[in-house]
TORKOL-4160 file (C-alpha; in steps of 0.2 Angstrom, whole numbers, padded with zeros to 4 digits, m for minus):
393
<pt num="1" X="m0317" Y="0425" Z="m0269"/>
<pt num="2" X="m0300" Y="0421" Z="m0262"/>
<pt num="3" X="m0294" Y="0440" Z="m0260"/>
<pt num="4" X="m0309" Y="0442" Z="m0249"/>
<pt num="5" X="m0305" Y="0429" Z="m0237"/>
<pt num="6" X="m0285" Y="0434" Z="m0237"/>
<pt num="7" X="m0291" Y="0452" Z="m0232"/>
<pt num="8" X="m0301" Y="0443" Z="m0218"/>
<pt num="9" X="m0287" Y="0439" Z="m0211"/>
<pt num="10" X="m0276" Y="0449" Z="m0213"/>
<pt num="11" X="m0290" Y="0463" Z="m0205"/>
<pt num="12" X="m0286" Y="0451" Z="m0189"/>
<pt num="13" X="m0265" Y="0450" Z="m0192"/>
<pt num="14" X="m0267" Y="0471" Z="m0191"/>
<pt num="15" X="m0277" Y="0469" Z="m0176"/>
<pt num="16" X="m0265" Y="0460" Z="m0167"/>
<pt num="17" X="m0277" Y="0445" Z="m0164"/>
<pt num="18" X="m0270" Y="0431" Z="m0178"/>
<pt num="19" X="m0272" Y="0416" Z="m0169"/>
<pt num="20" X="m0262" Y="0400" Z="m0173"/>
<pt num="21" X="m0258" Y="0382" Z="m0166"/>
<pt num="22" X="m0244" Y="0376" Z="m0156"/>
<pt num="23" X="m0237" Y="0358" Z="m0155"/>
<pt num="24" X="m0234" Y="0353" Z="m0137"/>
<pt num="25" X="m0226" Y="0338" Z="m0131"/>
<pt num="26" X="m0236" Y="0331" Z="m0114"/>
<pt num="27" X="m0237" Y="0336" Z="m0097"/>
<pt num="28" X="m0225" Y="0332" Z="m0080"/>
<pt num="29" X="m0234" Y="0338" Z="m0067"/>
<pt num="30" X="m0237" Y="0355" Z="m0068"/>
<pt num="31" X="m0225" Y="0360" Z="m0081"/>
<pt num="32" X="m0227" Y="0357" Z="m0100"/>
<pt num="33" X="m0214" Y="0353" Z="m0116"/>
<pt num="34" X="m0214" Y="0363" Z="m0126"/>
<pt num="35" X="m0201" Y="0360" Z="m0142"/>
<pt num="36" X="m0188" Y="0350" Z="m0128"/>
<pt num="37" X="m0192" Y="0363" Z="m0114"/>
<pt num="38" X="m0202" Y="0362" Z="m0100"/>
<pt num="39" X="m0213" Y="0378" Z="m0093"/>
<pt num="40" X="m0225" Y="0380" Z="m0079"/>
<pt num="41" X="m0243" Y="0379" Z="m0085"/>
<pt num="42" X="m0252" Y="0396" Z="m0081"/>
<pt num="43" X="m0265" Y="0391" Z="m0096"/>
<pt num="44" X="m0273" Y="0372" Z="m0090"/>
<pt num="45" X="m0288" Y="0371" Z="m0085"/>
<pt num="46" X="m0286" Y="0354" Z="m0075"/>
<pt num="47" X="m0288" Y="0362" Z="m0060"/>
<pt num="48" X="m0285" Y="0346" Z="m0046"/>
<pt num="49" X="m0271" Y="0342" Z="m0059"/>
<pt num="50" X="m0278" Y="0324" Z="m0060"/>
<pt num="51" X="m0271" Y="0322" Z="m0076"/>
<pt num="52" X="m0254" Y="0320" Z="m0072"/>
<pt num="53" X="m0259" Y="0309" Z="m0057"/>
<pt num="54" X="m0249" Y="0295" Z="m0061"/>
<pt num="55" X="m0256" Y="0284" Z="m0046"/>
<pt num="56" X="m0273" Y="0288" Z="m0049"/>
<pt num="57" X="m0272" Y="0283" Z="m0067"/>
<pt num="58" X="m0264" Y="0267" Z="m0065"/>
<pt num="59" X="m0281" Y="0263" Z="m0052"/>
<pt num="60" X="m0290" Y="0269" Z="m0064"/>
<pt num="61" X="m0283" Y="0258" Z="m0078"/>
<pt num="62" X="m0281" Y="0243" Z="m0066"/>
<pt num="63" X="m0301" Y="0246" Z="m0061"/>
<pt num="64" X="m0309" Y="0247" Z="m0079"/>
<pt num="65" X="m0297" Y="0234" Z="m0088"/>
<pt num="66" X="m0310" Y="0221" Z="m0091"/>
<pt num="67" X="m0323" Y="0236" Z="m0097"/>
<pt num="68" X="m0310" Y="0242" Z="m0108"/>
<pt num="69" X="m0306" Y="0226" Z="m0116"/>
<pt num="70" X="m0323" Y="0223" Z="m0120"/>
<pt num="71" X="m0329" Y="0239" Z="m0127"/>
<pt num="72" X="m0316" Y="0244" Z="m0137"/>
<pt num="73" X="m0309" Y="0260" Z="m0141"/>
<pt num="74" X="m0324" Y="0267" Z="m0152"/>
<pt num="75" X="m0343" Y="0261" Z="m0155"/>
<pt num="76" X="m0344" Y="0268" Z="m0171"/>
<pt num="77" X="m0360" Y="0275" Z="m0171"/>
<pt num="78" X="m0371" Y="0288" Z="m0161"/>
<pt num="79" X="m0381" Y="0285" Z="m0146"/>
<pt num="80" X="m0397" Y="0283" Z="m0154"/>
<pt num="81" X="m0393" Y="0268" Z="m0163"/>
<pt num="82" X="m0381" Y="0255" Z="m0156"/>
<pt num="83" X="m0367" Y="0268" Z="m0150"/>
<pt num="84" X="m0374" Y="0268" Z="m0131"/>
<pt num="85" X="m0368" Y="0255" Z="m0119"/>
<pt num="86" X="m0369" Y="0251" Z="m0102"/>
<pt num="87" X="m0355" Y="0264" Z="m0097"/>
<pt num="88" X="m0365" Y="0278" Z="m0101"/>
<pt num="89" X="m0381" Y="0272" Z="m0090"/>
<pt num="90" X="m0370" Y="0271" Z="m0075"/>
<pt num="91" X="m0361" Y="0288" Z="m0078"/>
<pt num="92" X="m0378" Y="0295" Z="m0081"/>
<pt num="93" X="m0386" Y="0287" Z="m0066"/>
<pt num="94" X="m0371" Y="0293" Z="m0057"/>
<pt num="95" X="m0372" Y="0309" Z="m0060"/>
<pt num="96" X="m0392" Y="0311" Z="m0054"/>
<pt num="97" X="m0386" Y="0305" Z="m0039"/>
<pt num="98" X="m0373" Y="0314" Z="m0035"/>
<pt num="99" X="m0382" Y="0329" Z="m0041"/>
<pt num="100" X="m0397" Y="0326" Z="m0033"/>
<pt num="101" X="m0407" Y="0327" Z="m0048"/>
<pt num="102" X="m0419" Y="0314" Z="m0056"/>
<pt num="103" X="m0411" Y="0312" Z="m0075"/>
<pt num="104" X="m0392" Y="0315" Z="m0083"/>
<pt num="105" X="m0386" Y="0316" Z="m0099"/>
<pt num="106" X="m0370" Y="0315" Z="m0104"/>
<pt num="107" X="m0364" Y="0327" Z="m0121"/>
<pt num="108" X="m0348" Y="0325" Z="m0132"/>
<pt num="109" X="m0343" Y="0341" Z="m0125"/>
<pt num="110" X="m0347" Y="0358" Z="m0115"/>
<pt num="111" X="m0349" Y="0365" Z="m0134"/>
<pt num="112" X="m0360" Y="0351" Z="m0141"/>
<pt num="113" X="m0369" Y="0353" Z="m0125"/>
<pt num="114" X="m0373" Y="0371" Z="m0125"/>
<pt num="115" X="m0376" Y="0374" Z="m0142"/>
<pt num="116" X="m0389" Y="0361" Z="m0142"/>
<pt num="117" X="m0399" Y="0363" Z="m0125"/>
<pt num="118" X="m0410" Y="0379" Z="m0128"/>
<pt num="119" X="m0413" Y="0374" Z="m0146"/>
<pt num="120" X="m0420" Y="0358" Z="m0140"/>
<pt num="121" X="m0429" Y="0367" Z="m0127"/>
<pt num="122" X="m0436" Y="0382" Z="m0135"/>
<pt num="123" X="m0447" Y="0390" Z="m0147"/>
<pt num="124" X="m0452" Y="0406" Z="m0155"/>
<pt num="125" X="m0463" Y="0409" Z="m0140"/>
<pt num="126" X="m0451" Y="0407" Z="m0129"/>
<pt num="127" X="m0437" Y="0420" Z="m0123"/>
<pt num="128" X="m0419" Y="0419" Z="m0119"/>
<pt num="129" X="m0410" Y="0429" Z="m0105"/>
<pt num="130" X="m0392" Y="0427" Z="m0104"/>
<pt num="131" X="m0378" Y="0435" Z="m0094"/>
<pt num="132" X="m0368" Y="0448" Z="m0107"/>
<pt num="133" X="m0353" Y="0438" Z="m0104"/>
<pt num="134" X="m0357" Y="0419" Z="m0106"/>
<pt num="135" X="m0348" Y="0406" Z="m0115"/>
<pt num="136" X="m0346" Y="0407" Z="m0132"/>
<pt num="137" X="m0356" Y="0390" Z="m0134"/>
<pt num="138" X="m0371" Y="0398" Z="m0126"/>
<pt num="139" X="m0370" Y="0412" Z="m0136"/>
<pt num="140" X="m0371" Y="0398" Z="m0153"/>
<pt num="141" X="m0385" Y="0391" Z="m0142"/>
<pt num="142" X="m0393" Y="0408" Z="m0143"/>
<pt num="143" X="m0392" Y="0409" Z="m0160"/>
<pt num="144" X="m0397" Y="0390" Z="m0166"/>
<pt num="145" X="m0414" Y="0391" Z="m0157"/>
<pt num="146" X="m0430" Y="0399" Z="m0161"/>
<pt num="147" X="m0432" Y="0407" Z="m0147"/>
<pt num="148" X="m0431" Y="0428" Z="m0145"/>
<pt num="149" X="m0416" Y="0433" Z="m0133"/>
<pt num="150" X="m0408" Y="0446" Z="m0128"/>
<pt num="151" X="m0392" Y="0448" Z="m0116"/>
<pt num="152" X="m0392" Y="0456" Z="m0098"/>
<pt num="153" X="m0377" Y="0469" Z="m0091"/>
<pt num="154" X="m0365" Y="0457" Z="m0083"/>
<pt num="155" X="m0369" Y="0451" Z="m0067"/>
<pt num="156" X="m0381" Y="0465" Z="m0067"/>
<pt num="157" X="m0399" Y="0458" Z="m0059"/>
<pt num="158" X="m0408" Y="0474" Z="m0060"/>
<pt num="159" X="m0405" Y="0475" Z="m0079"/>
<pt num="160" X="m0413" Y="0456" Z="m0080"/>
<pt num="161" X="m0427" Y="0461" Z="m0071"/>
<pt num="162" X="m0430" Y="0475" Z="m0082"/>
<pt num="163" X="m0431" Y="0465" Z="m0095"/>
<pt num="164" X="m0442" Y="0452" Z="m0087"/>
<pt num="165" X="m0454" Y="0468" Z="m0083"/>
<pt num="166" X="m0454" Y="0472" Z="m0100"/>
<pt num="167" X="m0458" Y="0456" Z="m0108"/>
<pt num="168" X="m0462" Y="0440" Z="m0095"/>
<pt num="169" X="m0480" Y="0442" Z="m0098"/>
<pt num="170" X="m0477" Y="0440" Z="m0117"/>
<pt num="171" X="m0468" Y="0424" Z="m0118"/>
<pt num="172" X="m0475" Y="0407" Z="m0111"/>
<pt num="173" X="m0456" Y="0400" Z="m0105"/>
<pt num="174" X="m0443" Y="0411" Z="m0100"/>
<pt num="175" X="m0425" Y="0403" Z="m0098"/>
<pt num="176" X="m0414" Y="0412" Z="m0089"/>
<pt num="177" X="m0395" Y="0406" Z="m0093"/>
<pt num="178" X="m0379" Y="0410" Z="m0083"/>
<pt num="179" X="m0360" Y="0403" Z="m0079"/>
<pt num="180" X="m0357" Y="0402" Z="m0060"/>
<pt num="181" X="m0337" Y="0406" Z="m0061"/>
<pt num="182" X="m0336" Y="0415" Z="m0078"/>
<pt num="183" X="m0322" Y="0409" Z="m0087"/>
<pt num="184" X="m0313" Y="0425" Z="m0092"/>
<pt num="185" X="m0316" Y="0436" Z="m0080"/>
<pt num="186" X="m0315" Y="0425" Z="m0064"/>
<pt num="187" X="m0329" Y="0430" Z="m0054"/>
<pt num="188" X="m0345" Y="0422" Z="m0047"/>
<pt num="189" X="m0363" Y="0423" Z="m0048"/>
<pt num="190" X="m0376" Y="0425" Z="m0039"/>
<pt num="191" X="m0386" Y="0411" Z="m0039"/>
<pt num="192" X="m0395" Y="0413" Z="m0025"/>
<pt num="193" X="m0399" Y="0428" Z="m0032"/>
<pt num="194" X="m0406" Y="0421" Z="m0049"/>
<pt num="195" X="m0417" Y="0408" Z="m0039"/>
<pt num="196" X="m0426" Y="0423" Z="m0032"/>
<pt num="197" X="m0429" Y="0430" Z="m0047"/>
<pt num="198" X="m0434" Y="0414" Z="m0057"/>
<pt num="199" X="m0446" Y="0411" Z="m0042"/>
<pt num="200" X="m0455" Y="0428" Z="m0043"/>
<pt num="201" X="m0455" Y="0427" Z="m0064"/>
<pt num="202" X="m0459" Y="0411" Z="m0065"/>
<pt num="203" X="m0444" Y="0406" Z="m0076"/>
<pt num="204" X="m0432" Y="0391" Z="m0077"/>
<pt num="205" X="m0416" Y="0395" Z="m0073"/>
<pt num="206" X="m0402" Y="0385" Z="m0084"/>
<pt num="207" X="m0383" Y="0386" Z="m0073"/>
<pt num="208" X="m0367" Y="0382" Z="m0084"/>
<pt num="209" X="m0356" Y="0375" Z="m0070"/>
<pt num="210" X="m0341" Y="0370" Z="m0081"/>
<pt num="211" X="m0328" Y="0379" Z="m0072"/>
<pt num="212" X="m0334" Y="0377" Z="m0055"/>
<pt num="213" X="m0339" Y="0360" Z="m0055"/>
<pt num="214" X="m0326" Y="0348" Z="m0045"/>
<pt num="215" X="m0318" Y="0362" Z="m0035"/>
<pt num="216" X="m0333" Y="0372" Z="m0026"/>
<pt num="217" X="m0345" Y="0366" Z="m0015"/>
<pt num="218" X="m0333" Y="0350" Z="m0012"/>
<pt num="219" X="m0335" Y="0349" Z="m0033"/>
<pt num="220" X="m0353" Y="0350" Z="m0035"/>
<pt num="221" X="m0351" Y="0369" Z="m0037"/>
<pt num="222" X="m0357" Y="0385" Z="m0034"/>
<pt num="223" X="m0377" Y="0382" Z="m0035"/>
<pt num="224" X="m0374" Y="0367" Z="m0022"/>
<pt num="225" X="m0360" Y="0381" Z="m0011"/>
<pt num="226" X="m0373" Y="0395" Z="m0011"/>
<pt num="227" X="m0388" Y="0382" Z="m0007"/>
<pt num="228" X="m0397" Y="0382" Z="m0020"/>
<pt num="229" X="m0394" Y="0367" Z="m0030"/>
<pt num="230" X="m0410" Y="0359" Z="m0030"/>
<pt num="231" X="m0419" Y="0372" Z="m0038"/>
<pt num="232" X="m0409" Y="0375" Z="m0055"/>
<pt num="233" X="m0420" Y="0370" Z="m0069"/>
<pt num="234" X="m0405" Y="0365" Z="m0079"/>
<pt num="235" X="m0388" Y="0360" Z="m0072"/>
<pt num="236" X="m0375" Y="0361" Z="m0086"/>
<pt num="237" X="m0356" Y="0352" Z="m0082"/>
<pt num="238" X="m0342" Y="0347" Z="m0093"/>
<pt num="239" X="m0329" Y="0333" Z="m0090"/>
<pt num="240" X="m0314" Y="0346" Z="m0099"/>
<pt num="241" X="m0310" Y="0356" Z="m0082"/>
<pt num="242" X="m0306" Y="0349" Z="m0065"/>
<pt num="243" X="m0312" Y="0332" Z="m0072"/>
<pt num="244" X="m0296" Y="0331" Z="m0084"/>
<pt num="245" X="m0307" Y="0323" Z="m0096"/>
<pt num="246" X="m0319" Y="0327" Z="m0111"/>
<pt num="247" X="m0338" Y="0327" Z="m0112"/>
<pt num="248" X="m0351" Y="0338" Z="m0103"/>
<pt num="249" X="m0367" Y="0332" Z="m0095"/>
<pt num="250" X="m0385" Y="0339" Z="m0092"/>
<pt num="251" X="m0393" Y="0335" Z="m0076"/>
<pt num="252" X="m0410" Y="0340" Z="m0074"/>
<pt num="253" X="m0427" Y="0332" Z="m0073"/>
<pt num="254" X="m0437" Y="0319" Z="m0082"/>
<pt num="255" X="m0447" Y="0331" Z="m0096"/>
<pt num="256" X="m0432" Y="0339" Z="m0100"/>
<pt num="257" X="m0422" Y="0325" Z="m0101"/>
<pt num="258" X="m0433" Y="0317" Z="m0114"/>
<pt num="259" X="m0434" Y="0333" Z="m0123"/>
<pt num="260" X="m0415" Y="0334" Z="m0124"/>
<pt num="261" X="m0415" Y="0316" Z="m0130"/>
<pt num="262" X="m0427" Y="0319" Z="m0146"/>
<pt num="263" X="m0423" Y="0337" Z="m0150"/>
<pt num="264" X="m0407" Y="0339" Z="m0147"/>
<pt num="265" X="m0395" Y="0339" Z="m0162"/>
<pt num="266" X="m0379" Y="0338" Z="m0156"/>
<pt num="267" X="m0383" Y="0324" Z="m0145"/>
<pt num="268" X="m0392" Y="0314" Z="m0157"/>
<pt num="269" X="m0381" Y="0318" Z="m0174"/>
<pt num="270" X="m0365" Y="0313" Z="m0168"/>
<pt num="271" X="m0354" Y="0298" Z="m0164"/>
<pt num="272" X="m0354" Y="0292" Z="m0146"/>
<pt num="273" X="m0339" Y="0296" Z="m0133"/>
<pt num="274" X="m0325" Y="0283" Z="m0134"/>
<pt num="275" X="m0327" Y="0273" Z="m0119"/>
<pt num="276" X="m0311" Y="0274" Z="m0109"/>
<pt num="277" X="m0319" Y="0293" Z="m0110"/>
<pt num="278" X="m0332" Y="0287" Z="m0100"/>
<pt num="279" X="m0325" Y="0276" Z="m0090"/>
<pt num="280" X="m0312" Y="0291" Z="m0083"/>
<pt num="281" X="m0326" Y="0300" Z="m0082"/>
<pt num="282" X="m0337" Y="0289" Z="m0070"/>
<pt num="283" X="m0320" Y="0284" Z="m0061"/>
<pt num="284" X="m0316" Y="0303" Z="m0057"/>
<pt num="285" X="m0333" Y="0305" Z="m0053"/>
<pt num="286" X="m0333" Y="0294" Z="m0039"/>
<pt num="287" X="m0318" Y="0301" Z="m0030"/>
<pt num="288" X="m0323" Y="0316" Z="m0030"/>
<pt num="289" X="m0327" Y="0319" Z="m0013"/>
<pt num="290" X="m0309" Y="0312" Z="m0010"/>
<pt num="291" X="m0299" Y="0328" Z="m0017"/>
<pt num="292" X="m0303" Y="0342" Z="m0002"/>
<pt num="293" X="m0285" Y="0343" Z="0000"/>
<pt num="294" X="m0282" Y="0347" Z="m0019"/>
<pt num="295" X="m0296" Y="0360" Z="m0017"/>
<pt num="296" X="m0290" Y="0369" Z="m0001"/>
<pt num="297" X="m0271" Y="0370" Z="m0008"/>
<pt num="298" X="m0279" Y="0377" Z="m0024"/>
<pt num="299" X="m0290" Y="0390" Z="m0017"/>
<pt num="300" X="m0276" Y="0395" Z="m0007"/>
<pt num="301" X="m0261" Y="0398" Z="m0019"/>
<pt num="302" X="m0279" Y="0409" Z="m0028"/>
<pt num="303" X="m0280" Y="0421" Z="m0013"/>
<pt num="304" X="m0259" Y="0423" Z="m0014"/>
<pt num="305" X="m0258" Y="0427" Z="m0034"/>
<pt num="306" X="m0275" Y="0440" Z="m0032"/>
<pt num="307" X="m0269" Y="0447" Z="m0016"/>
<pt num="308" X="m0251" Y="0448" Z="m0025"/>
<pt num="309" X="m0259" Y="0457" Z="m0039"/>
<pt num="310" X="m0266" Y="0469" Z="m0029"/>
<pt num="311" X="m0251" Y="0471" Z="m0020"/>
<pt num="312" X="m0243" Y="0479" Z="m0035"/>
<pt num="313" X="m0258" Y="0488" Z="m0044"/>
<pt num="314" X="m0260" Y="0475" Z="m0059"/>
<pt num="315" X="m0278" Y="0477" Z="m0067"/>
<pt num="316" X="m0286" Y="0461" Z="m0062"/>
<pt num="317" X="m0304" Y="0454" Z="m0058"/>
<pt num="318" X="m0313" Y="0442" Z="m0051"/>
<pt num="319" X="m0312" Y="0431" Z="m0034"/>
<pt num="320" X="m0307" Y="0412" Z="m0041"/>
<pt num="321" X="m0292" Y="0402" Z="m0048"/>
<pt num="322" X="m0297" Y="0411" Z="m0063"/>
<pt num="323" X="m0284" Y="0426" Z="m0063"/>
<pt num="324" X="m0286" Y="0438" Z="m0078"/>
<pt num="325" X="m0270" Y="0451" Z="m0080"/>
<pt num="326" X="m0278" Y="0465" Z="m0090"/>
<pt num="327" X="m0267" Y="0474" Z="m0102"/>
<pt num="328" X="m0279" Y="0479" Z="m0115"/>
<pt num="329" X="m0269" Y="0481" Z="m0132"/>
<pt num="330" X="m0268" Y="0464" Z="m0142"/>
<pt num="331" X="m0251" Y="0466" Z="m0146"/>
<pt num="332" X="m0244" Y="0472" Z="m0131"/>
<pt num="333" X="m0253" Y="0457" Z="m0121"/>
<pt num="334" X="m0246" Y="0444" Z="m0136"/>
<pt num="335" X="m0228" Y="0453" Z="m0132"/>
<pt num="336" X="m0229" Y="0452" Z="m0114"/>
<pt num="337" X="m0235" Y="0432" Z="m0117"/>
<pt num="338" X="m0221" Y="0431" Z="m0125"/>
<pt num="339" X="m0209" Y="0437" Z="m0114"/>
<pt num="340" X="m0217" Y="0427" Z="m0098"/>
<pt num="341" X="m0214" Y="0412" Z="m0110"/>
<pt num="342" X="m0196" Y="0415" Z="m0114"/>
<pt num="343" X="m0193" Y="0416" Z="m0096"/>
<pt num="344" X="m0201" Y="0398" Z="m0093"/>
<pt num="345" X="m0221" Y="0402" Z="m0091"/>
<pt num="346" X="m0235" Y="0396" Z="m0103"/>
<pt num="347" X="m0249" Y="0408" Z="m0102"/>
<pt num="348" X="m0256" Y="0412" Z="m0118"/>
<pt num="349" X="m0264" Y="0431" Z="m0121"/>
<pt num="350" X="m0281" Y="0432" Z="m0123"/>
<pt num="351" X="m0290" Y="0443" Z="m0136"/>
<pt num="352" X="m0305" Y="0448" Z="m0145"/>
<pt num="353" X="m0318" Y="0440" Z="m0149"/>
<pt num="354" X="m0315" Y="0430" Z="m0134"/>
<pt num="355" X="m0316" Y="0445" Z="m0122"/>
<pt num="356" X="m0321" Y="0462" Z="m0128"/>
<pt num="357" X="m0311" Y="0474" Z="m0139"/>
<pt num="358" X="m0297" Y="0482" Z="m0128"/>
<pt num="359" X="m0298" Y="0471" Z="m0113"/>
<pt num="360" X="m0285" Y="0459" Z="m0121"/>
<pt num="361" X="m0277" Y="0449" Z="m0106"/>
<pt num="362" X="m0268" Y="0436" Z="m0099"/>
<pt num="363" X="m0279" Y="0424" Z="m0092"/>
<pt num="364" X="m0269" Y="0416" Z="m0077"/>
<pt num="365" X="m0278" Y="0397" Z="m0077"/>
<pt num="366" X="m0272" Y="0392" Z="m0058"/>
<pt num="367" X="m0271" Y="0372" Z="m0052"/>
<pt num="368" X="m0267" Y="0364" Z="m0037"/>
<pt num="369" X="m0249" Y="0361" Z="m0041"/>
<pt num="370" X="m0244" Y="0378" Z="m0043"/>
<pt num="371" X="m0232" Y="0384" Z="m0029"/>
<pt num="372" X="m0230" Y="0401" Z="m0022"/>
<pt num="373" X="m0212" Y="0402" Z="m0026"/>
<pt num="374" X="m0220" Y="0400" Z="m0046"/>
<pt num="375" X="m0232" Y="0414" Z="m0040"/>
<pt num="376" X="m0219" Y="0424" Z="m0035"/>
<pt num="377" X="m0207" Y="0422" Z="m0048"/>
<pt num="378" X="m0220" Y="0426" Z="m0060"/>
<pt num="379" X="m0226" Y="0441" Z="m0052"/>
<pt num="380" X="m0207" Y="0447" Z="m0053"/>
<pt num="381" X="m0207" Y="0445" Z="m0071"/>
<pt num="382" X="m0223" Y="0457" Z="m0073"/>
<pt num="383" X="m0218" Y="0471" Z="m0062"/>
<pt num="384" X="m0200" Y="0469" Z="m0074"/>
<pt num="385" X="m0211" Y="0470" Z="m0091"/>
<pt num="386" X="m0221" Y="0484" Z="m0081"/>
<pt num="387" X="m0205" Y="0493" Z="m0078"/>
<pt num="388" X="m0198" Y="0491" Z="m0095"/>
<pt num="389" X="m0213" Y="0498" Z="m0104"/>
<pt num="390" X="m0215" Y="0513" Z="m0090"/>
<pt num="391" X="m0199" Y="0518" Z="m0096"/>
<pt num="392" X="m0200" Y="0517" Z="m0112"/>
<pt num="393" X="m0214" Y="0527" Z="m0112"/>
């Protein structure tokens, strides 16, 4: 029994995709310690750098005190039972509101979330349309519900509305399920796009807005940038991105709401947030019209690292803060992590499963405390790794 599970992975050691941990010592700004050093952080995904805010967080420790004092550091239970608390209304009603939506429900994370929506939702006469290259929590959603599925082209609305020619009519609900800004890749959908075609089906259309939320459309995201916030079925966030935080939230209407909240399993089987989680959560929340500075300088230093890329013929994608550097063998993208890292940049490679076989990359996670000169510096490092590898070859 053991020999097959050390062959397992050493299958994924030949590959050149063995992954392991490594113990990092806090953040300063945007560099992190790493054994004594500090590196620029390519790989965060605290896009407003709020996290290492340290005015924001002493007001946000000088506003919740009281609340903190009186709940405690954990409720020790699940919502369901005496795990709920006043924090979590407010956060909730919060988030209806700012979403303009009628219900929210908060989740102990994007993966709890997504992995136990469309099972709550769905049945086996239901089918499930998802974009090729969603998260890999909607993907275990797919796979935890009863409901038949299959997977579009990405990005590819002719190939979903084949398959909505092919089998609406045999199906009473169809869910169609997307990201907006697609977290490996870096591009955008078209949700404007995927509201026409949920209109013309007759579908629900369910929007995963965890990287995009608190940075487009002045942080309420893509749907709400492109127009079309009010008519997603199912508005997915989490807390773990430009929030600096932890959690995920639905927001949605009433009948979904109450289904989530008797059928949903990883909402009801698990213990409650902490509530300082909640409490960071709601205080974020409110200023987060606030941050348009953050935002601007953000999307700017974007445009300079694509346009820099470009510049110099490095295999990239996509048109957000999310900058992939395609190198496609996993052990020539681990070596040339390695080498950025020796040279004072974190930014981890990127392989299989979590982006198809030979499209390894390093996945450049931008925020707004990044600099040029740190763009330019690191774009002189690849063109030297480019060179050294041209040569030897």
């Amino acid at each position: 029994m053991v020999e097959k599970l050390i062959k397992k992975i050493d299958a994924v050691k030949s590959r050149g995709n063995y992954r392991k941990l490594e113990n990092y010592s806090g953040k300063d700004g945007k560099y992190i310690n790493y054994d004594g050093r500090l590196y620029v952080n390519f790989s965060s995904n605290d896009y407003l750098g709020l996290s290492v805010d340290k005015e924001f967080l002493s007001n946000f420790y000088d506003n919740f005190k009281l609340d903190l004092n009186e709940l405690g550091f954990s409720t020790a239970s699940s919502r369901l039972l005496s795990g709920n608390n006043y924090i979590y209304g407010a956060l909730e009603k919060e988030l209806s509101k700012y979403f303009e939506k009628d219900k929210a429900i908060v989740y102990n994370s994007g993966y709890h979330m997504n992995i136990g929506v469309l099972s709550a939702l769905t049945d086996k006469k239901d089918l499930i349309l998802s974009d090729k290259l969603n998260h890999a929590s909607i993907v275990d959603g797919l796979r935890l519900s009863d409901a038949k599925h299959f997977r579009y082209k990405h990005l590819n609305y002719d190939d979903l509305e084949s398959y909505l020619n092919k089998f609406r009519e045999q199906y009473e609900n169809v869910f169609i399920v997307t990201e907006s800004l697609f977290s490996m890749d870096g591009d955008v959908a078209d949700i404007k796009k995927l509201v026409d075609i949920k209109k013309r089906y007759n579908c629900f259309l369910y929007v995963d807005e965890a990287h995009s939320v608190g940075v487009y459309g002045g942080g309420k995201g893509v749907a709400y940038e492109q127009g079309v916030l009010k008519d997603i079925d199912i508005l997915a966030i989490t807390f773990g991105k430009a929030f600096s935080s932890i959690g995920g939230a639905i927001i949605t209407n009433e009948i979904f709401y109450e289904l989530l909240t008797n059928f949903s399993r990883s909402l009801i089987f698990t213990t409650a947030l902490p509530p300082v989680v909640l409490c960071w959560n709601f205080f974020v929340l409110k200023h987060m019209d606030r941050f348009w500075d953050r935002r601007e300088k953000l999307l700017f230093i974007s445009n300079y690292m694509r346009n820099c890329f470009l510049k110099n013929s490095f295999n990239t994608k996509g048109e957000s803060y999310i900058i992939p550097y395609i190198i496609g063998d996993s052990e020539a993208t681990v070596k040339t992590s390695n080498f950025l890292k020796n040279n004072g940049f974190i930014a981890p490679a990127i392989r299989p499963p979590t982006v198809p076989d030979g499209s390894s990359r390093i996945r450049f996670s931008l925020n707004s405390l990044i600099s040029t000169e740190d763009i330019d510096r690191l774009v002189e490092l690849l063109k030297q790794e480019v060179s050294y590898e041209n040569r030897k070859s």
